[in-house]
PABA-176340 format. One record per residue: y, z, x of N, C-alpha, C in turn. Coordinates in steps of 0.1 Angstrom, whole numbers, plus 5000, padded with zeros to 4 digits. Example, Ala and Ser with C-alpha at 12.3 -4.5 7.8 and 13.67 -1.06 7.14 Angstrom:
<nodes>
494350785132495550785123496750785132497850715128498950715137500050795129
</nodes>
This chain:
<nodes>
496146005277497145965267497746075259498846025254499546195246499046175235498946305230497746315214499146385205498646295193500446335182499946485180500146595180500046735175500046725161500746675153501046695139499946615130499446505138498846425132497046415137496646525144494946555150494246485142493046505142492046505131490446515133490146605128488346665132487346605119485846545128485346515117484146585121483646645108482246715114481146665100479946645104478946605101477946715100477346765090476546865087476046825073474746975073473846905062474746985049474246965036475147065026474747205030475047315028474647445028474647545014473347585010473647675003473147835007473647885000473048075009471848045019470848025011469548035019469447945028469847855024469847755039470347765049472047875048472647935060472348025065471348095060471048205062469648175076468948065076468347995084469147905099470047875092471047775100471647875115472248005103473148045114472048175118471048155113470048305120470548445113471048415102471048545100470148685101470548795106469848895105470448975114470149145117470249225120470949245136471749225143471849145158472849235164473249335159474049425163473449555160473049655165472549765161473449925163473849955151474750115155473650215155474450265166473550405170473450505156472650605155472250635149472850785146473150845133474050985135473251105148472451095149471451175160472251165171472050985176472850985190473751005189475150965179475850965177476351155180475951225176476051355175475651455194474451325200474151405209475351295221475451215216476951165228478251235225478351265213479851325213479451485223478651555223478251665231477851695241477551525248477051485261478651515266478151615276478951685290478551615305479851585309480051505320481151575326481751575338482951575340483651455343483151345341484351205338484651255319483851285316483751295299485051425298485051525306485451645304487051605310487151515320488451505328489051415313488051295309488751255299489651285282488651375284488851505271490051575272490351635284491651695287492851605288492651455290493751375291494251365279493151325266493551295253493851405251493551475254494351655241495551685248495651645261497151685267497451595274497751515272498451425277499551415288500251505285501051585298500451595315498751635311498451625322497751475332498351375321498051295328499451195332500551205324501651155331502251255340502151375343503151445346503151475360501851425363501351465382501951245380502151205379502251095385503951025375504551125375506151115375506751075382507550965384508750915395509450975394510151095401511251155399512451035401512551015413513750955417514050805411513150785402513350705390513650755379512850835374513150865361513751005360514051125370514451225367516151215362516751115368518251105364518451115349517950985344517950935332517551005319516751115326516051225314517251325317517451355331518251505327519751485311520551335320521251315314520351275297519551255288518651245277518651365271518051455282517851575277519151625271520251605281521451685275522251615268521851525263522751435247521651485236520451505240519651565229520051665224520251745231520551905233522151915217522751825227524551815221524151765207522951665204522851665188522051795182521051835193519751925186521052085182522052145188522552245183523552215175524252115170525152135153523952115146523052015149522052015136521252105135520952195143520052265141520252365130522252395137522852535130523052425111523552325109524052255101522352225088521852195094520052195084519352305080519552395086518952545085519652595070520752545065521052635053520352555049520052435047519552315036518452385034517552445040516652505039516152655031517452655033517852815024517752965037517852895048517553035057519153015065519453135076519953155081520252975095521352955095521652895113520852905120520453035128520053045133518353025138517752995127516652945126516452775125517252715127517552615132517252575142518152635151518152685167516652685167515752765160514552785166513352695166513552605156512552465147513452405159514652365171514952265175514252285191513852445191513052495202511652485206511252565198509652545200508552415192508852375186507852275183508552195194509452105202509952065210508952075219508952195228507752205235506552155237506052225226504552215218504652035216505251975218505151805216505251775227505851825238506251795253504851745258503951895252502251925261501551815253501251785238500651735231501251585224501951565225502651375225502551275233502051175222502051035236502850965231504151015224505050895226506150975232507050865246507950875252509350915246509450875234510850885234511250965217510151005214510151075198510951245204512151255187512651395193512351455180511851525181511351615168512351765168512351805157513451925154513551925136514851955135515151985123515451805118515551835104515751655097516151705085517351635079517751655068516951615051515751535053514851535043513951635043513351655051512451755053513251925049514451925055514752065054515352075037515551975028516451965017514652005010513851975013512651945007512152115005512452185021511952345018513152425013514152365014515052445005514952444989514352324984513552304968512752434967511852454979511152504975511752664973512252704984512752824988513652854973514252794969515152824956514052814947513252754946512252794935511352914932510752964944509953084947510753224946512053204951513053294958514453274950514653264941515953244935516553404937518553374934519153504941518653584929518153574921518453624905517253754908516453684917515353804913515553914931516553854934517454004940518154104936518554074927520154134914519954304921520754394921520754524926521954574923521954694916523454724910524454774920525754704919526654734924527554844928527554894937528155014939529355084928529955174923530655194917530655084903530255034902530754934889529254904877529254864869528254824863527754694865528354594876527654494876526554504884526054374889524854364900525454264913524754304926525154204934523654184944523454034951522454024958522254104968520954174970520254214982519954134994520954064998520453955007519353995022519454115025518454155036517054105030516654175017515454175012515454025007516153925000516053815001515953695011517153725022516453655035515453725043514853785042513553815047512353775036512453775023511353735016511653545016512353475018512853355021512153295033512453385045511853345056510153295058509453455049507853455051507553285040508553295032507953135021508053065033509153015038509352915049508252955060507953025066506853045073505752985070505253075058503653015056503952815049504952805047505052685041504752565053505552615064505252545080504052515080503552665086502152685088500852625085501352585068500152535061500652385061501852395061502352185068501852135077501552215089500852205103499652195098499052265094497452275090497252105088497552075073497551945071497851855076498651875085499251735096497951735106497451835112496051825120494651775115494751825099493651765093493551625091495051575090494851435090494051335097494451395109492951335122492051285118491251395107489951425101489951285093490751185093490451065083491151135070491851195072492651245054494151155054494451055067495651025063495150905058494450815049494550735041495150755028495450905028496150915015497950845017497850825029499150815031499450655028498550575029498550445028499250405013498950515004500050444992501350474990502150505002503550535004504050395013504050255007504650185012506150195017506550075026507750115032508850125017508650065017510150045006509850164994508650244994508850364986509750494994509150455007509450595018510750555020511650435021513050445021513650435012513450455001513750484986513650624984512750734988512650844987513750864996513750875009514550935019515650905012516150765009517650805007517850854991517050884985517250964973517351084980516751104987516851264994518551275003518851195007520151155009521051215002520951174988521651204978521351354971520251394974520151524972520751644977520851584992521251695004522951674999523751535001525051544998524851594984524451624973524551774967524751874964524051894976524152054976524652094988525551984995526752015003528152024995527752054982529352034977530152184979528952214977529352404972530352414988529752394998530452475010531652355012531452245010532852135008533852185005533752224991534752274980534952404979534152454985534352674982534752684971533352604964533452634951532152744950531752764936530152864934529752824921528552704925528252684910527052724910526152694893525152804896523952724905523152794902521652764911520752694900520252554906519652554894518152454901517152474899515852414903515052334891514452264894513452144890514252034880513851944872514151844868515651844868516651734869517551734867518451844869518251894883518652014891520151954897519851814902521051784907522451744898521751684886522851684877523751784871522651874871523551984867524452064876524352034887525452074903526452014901526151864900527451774900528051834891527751854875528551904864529252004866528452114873528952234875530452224884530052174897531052154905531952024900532351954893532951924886534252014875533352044868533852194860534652264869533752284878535052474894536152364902536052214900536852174908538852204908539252234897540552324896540052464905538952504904538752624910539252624928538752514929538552474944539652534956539352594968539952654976540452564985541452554990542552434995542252475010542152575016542252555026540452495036539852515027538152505027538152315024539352315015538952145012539752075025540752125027541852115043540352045056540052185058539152135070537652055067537352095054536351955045537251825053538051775046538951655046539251595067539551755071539951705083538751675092537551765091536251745097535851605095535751545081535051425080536151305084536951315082538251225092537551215105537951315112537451335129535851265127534551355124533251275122533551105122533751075107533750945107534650855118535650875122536450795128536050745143535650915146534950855161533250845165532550825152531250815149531250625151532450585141532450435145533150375156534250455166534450445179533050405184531650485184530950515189529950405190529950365176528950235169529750115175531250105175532149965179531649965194531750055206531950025214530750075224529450075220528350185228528050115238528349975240527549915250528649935264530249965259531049985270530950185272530550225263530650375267529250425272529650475286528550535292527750615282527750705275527450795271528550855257527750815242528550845230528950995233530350935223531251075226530551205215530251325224529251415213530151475202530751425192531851435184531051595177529951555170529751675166529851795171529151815189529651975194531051975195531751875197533151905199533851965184533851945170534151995163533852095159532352135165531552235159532252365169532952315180533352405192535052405187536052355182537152385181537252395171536352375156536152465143536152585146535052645156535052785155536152845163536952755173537852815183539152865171539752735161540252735153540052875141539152845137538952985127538653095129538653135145538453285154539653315151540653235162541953295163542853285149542653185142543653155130542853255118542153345123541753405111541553345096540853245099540153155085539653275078538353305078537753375068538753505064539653575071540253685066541453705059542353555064543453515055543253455046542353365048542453225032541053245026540053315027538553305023538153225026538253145040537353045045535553105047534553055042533453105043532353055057532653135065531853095079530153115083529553135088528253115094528153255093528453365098528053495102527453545113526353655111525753675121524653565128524853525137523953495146523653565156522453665155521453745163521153645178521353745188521053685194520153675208518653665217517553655217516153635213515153605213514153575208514053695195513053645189512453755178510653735179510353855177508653855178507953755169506853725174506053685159505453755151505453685140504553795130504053685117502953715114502553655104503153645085502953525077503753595060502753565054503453715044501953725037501253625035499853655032498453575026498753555016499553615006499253564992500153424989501053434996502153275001501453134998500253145005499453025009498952944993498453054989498152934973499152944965500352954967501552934959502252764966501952774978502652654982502052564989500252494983499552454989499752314984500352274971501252164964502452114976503252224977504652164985504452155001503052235006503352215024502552075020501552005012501351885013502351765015503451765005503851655000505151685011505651785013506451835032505751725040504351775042503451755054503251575056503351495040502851365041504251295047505251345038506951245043506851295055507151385063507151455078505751335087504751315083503751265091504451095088504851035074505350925077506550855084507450955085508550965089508350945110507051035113507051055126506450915130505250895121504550795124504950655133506150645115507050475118507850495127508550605132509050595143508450605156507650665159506550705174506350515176506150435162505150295165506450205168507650235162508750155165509250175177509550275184509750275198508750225208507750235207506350195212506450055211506249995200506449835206508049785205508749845210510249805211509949805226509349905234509349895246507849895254507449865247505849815254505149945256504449995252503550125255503250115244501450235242500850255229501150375228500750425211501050595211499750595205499350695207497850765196498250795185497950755172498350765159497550995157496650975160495951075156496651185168496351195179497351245187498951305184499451205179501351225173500651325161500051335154499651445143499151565148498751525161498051685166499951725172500351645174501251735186502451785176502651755166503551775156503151915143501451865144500751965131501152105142500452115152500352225161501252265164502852195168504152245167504352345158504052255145504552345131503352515132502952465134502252605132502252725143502552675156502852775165504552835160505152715157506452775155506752785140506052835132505652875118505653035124505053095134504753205137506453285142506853195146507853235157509153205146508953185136510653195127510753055127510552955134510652795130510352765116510952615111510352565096509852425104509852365091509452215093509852125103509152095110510051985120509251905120510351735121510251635119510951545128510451415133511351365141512451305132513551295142514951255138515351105143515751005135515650895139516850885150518250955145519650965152519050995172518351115170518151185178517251065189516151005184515550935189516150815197517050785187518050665192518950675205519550855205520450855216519450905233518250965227517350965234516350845245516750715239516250605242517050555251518750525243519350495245520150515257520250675260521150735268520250725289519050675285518350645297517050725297516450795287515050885288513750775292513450845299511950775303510850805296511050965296509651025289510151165285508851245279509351385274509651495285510051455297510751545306512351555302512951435291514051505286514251585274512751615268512551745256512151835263512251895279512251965286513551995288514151905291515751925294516252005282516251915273516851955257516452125257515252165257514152295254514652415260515152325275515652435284517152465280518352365276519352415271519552475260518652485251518252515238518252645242516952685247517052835251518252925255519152855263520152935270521152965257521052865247521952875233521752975223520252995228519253075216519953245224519753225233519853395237521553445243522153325246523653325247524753285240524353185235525553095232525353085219524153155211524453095197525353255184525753335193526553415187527453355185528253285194529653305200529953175184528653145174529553015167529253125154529653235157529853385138530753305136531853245137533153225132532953065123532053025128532152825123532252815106533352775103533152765089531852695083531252725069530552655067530752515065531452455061532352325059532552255064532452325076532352155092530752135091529652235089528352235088528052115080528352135066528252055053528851915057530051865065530351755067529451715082529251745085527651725102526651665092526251775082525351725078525251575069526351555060526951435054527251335063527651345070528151205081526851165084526251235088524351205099524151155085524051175074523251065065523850895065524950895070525450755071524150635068523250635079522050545081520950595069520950695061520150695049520750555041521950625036522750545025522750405032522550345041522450225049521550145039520650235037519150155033519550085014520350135015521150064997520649925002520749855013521349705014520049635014518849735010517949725008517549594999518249644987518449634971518749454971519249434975519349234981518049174980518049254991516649185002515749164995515549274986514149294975514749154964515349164960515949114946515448974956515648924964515948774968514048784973513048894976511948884983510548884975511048984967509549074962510349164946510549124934511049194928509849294922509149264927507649454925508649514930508349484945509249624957510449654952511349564945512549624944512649724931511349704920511149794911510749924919509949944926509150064930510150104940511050024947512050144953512850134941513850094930514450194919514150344914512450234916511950424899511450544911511650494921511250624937512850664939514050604939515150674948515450804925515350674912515850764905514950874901513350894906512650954902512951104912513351084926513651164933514751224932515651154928517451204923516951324910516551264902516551314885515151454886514151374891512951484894513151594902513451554913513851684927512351564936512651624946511651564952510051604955509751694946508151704948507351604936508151644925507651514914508151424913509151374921509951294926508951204932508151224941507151164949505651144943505451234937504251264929504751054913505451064912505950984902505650834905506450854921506450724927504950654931504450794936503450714943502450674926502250744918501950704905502250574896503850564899504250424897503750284909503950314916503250244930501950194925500550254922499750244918499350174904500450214900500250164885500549994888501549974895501949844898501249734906500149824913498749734921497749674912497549814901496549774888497349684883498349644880498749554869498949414874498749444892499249284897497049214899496449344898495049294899494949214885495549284875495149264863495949104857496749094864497848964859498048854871496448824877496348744887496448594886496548504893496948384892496048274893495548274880493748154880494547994880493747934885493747784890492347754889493247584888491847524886492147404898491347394909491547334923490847164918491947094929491446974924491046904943490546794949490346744959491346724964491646694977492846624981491946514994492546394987491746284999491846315008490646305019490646235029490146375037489846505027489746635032488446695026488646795029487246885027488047015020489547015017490447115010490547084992490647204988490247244973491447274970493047204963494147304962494447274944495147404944495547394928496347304926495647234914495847124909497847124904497947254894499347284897499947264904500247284919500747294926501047194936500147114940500147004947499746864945500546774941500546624935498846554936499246574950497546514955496146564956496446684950495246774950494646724933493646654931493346534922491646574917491246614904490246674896488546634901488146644900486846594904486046544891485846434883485646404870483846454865483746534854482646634850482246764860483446804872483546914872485147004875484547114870485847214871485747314881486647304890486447434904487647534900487447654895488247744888488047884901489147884902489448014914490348104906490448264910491148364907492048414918493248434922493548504931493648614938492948724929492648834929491348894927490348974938488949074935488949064921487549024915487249064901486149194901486949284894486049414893486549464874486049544873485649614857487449624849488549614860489349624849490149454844489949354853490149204850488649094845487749174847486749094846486649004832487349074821487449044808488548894808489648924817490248824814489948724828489148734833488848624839488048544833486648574826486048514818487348444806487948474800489048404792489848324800490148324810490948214815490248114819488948124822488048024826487947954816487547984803487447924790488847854789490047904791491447864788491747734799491047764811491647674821490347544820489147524816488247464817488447374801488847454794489247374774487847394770487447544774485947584765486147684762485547684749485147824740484247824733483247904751482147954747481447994734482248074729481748204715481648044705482247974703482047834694481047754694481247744710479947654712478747694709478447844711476947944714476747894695477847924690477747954675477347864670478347734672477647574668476147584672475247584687474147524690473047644685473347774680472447854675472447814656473447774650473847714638472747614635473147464647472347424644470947364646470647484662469147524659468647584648469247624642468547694624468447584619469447494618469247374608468547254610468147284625467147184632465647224628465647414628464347444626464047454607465147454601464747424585464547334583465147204591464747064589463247014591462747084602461247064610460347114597460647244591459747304583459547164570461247124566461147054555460246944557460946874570459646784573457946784572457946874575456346914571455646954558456847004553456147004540456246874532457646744534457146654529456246574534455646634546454546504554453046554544453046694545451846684537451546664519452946654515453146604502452346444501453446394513453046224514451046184519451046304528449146294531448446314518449246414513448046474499447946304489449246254489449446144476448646024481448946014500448245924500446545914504446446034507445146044509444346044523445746084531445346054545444446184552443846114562442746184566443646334583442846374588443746504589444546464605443846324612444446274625445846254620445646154609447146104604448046144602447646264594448846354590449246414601448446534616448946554629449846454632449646344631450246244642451346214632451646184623452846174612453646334615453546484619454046584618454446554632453646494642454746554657455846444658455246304657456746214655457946254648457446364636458446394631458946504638458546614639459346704652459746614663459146554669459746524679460946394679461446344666462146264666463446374663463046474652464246544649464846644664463646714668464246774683465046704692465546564690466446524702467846544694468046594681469546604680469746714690470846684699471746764701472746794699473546914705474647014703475846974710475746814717476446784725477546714718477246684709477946544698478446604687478446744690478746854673480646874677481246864687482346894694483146804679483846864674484946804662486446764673486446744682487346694690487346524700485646504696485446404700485446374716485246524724485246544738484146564741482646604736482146614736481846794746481446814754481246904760482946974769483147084768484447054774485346994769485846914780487346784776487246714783488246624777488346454789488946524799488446474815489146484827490146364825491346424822492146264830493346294841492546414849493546404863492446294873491446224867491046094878490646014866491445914871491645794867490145694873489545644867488445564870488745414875488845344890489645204891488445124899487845064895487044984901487344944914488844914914489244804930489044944944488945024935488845204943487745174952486545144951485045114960485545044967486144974969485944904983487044944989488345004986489445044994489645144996489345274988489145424993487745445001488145495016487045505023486445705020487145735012486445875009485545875000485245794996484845744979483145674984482345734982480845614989479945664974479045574972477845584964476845644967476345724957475145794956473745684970473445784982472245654988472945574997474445615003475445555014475245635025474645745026474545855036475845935039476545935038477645995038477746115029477746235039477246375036478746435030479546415038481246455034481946375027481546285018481946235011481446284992483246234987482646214970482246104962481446094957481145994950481845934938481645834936482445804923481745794910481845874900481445854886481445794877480245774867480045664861481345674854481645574843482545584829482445744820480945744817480345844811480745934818480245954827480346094837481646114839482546034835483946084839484646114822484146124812484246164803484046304797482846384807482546524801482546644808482946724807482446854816480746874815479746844833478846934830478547024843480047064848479447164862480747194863480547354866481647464867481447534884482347514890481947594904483047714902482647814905483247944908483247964919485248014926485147954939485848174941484748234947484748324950485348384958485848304975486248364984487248474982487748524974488748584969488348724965486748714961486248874960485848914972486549054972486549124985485049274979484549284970483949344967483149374955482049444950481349374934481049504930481049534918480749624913479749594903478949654893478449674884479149584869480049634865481049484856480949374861481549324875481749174879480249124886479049224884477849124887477149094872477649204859477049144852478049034845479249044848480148934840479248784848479248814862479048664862477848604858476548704858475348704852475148594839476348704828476548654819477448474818477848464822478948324826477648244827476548244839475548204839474548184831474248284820473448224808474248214796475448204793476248174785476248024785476747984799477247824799476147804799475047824805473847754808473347704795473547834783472547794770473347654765474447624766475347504766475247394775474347444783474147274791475047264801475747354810476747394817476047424830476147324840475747374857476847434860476447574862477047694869476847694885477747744893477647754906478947864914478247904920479148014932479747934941480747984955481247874962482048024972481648024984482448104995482848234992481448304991481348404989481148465004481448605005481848635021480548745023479948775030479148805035478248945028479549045028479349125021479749145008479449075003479949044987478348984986477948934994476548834991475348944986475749035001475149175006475049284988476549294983476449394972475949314958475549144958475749104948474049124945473049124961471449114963471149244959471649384965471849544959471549554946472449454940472649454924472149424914471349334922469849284910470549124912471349114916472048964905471548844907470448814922469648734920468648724916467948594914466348624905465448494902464548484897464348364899464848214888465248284878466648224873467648164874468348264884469148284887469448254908468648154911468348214928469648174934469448184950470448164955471248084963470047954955470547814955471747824952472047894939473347854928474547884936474247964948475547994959475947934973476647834971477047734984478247784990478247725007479047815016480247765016480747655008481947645003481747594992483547534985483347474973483147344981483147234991482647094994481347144994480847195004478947164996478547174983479047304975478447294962479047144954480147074957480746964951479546844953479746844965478746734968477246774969476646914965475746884959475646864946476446874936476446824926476546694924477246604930477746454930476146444934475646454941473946414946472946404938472946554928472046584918472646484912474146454903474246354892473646204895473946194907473546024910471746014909471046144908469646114907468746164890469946184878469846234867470546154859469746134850470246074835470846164828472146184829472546324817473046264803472646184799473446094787472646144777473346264769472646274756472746224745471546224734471346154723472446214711473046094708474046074695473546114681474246134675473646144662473646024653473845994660473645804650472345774653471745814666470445774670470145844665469745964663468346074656468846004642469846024634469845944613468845804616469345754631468045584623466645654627466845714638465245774638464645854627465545934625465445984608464845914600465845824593465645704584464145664586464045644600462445584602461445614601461345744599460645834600459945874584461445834574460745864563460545724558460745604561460445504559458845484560458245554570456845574571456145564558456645664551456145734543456045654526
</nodes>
């Protein structure tokens, strides 16, 4: 027969469970065993050659796709990859390299050799690593901070002024960028080591909040070569504002023919950048707009003599062949062991989300730990060799994918035309004005500033996230980007404490016909359980909420504790000044009348024991007695015979609730605490609940736990927190067992305490004796 899907329904029969009894049921104990650090230590150094062949596949990877390459598949598709890579990797290379504070030409070199070094040591297919405009805006912070022109100053020939040393400056520039790599790489490999958890508190919406603040940084400090203007230099806090101002101020200054090819470059960029985006599915292959400008800018300002007629300001020398390695100074390293981190973390996030985005776009895994070896080790072989920071490039990745690459035989491609540029072709661009550079670099942020549209999404999703990406893109704008980041992730965290701390307590009520507990708030049918309260938190209770969870319990339950402790210790004093008074009029009344010493005993305990039954339960000035009236359940007689969820105490029905007397549906005497929510216990939240436990308890309050998770059970036994007080009965494997063990216990207990009307006549009678 066809079964309704929407409408199933499972019925299971079991006994109640509490800890100890599941702990028998389901066999708990020990049933998995980890090896031991010993073996553990002598398998990782157990030598095999399947062990050794496998060792060499994980550390190079190359050698395991590259003997089992389809050429006549995939060699087409890469050559052509390689060389659209190539056509982005040389304007950006020459165009990011100033951002940095170094020469063009070192560009060219961060788009060469870490390239490689990823070829050997990467498992993802389609990642292009090189230069990137965050990362390089990021060592140019730095480089202007360590290296400012100011502390080149050198007096000027014939004149009294000063002018920069730039030999001794770009060469002391270079060794900062060097060791800055170097020790970037360092920490991108230690990551391996289990150190990228620090990375975990750079949510998405912080890291695209930074980048395109960094967006905004770089169009910055592309104004200067925009406008051939010269404003000053200026680093840390509110660095950027003071640029805008500056260049603002020089803008009458501004050189016309520098703003001419500004104006005409970003015309040409933009116009056939969106040819590119309108029509990519009909164009074999995007038109490479950038080398083409970057090639008739320089053809243009060769022959038209730009820089000699109008002061157009161009690229210069570009050197051309390799350069040796050589190490920068040691003393570098603890000056910039702050900035290659916070380089090293955006650079590892940046590669990460992309390596995993392409990866399940197209079905293959990448090695998280791996992509950090092949990237750290980049930076650092080409740290030696004049390279800076490299980072993958999303643009780069995209046309790489796009244009038909299979795998990294087209960063082979790329590597190999790269070279021929490095030792031939990268003179021939002395002439490129800087200003086509500056607009390369500006247009490629297009897809930063994209992420504005962010700002919606948040507003209409998650208005946390849309706070923490604000105070991340203005903290990065206004800060610069090392305290920029340092701020954010600070604010980030501040905003986890405050959502632990302002969690969402409920108080869960039944829903017929089920074995589900939902907040009473929220759902019509989810209906109270009368003399008990099931109070849940939404959030881990540990040492900095634990205070106000105890308060909302009192708030959501209509108890206060500190009142009640006060009333029943109040008038246990007045119970025990009563008993003394009693006694001293019993032997008043023996002495007068002459009673012998049985009578008077027996006249003293009737009297204690008539006055010991007042209780603290009838002291409530609210007339609620314990607690409050439940009246989310309505008490209906015609209910027994027609709700079949509903059975009496002695019906056998284990999954059912029972129905409460009149009385019993009048008072609070049982609180379940529905735990599944704590993910862990500390020292505060075992003695809060300790406390909760002999607090209510001295009030006459059944306390109980409810769906506590395993290891929570585990840190709560560590803790001391069971006992024989305290055992671990009081903890059931949900909130239905502990419910319905409660409904069980009541149907077999008189809980109806004595009034005070009864103890005054018993009183009264008492001295009536007499």
């Amino acid at each position: 027969p066809d079964v309704d899907l929407d409408k199933m329904e499972y019925f299971v029969q079991r006994e109640i469970l509490d800890d100890d009894r599941l702990d028998n049921v389901a066999q708990k104990g020990i049933w998995v065993t980890k090896p031991t650090i010993v073996e553990r230590v002598k398998d990782y150094f157990r030598c095999s050659l399947s062990r050794l062949k496998l060792m060499l596949f994980s550390w190079f990877p190359i050698l395991h796709w590259l003997p089992q390459y389809p050429i006549k598949e995939y060699l087409p598709g890469d050559i052509v990859s390689g060389a659209s890579i190539f056509v982005l990797h040389l304007p950006q290379g020459l165009a990011y390299a100033p951002l940095a504070g170094l020469s063009p030409v070192y560009g060219l070199y961060a788009s060469f050799y870490p390239v490689l070094i990823y070829v050997i040591f990467g498992t993802s297919r389609h990642l292009s690593v090189g230069t990137f405009a965050v990362t390089s805006i990021m060592v140019g912070n730095v480089v202007q901070r360590l290296a400012p022109d100011s502390n080149f100053l050198i007096p000027a020939n014939g004149t009294n002024g000063t002018v920069v040393n730039t030999s001794v400056r770009d060469h002391n520039r270079l060794e900062i960028v060097m060791a800055l790599t170097i020790l970037m790489g360092i920490y991108q490999v230690c990551v391996i080591f289990r150190f990228g958890f620090m990375v975990s508190y750079l949510s998405e919406p912080m890291v695209r909040a930074y980048t395109t603040g960094s967006a905004v940084l770089v169009c910055v400090s592309q104004l200067k070569p925009m406008f051939g203007v010269l404003p000053g230099q200026y680093t840390g806090p509110l660095s950027a504002v003071y640029t805008v101002v500056d260049v603002c101020r020089l803008l009458p200054k501004t050189k016309i023919p520098v703003l001419i090819v500004t104006i005409v470059s970003l015309a040409v960029l933009i116009a056939v950048k969106e040819i590119n985006t309108c029509f990519r599915n009909k164009l074999p292959l995007p038109i490479p707009i950038e080398l083409l400008v970057i090639i008739f800018g320089t053809i243009i300002a060769h022959f038209g003599e730009l820089k000699s007629k109008y002061g157009v300001n161009v690229v210069g020398l570009i050197p051309s062949g390799m350069t040796a390695p050589f190490a920068p100074s040691n003393s570098l390293y603890s000056q910039l062991a702050g900035d290659a981190f916070a380089v090293g973390i955006v650079s590892y996030v940046i590669n990460i989300s992309l390596a995993k985005t392409f990866a399940q776009k197209l079905s293959y895994k990448v090695d998280n730990s791996q992509e950090l070896m092949a990237v750290g080790i980049g930076n650092v072989f080409g740290g030696f060799f004049q390279s800076y920071a490299a980072t993958a490039s999303l643009s780069r990745t995209l046309v790489q994918e796009s244009t038909g690459g299979q795998t990294q035989v087209a960063g082979i491609i790329s590597s190999i035309l790269m070279l021929i540029a490095i030792l031939k072709i990268g003179s021939l661009f002395e002439d490129l004005p800087t200003a086509i550079l500056a607009t390369i670099v500006v247009v490629n942020l297009k897809g930063m500033f994209m992420q504005f549209v962010d700002l919606p999404m948040l507003w209409r999703t998650n208005k946390v996230d849309l706070l923490i990406w604000l105070v991340t893109f203005v903290a990065a704008v206004l800060l610069n980007l090392d305290l920029g980041l340092g701020v954010a992730v600070g604010f980030a965290i501040i905003t986890v404490i405050f959502r632990t701390q302002l969690p969402h307590y409920s108080v869960l009520g039944h829903v017929p016909g089920t074995d589900l507990y939902l907040d009473i708030e929220t759902y019509k049918e989810a209906k109270e359980i009368p003399g008990i309260k099931i109070f849940r938190s939404s959030t881990t209770i540990y040492y900095t909420n634990a205070e106000m969870y105890v308060d909302a319990l009192q708030e959501k339950c209509g108890i206060d504790i500190r009142t009640m402790l006060t009333a029943k210790r109040k008038q246990e004093a007045d119970l025990k000044r009563q008993q003394q008074k009693e006694e001293k009029r019993a032997k008043k009344e023996a002495k007068r009348q002459d009673l012998n010493e049985d009578d008077y005993e027996r006249l003293r305990r009737e009297s204690q024991g008539n006055i010991s039954e007042f209780s603290v339960t009838d002291t409530s000035t609210n007339g609620h007695g314990i607690g409050q009236v439940n009246w989310a359940y309505q008490h209906d007689p015609a209910m027994m015979s027609s709700n079949p969820d509903i059975c009496l105490p002695g019906d056998g029905g284990v999954n059912t609730i029972s129905l409460p007397t009149e009385e019993e549906n009048r008072k609070i005497h049982t609180i379940i605490l529905d735990i599944s929510t704590i993910s862990f216990v500390d020292t505060v939240t075992s003695n809060t609940l300790k406390n909760i436990f002999k607090e209510f308890g001295e009030v006459d309050f059944n306390i109980y736990l409810a769906g506590a998770q395993v290891c929570v059970v585990k840190q709560l036994e560590t803790a001391g927190f069971f006992s024989d007080s305290l055992p671990k009965s009081k903890l059931f494997v949900t909130v239905h067992d502990a419910v319905l063990h409660v409904q069980m216990k009541q149907s077999q207990t008189d809980l109806k305490p004595v009034s005070s009307s009864l103890f005054n006549s018993l009183h009264d009678r008492l001295l009536s004796t007499f």
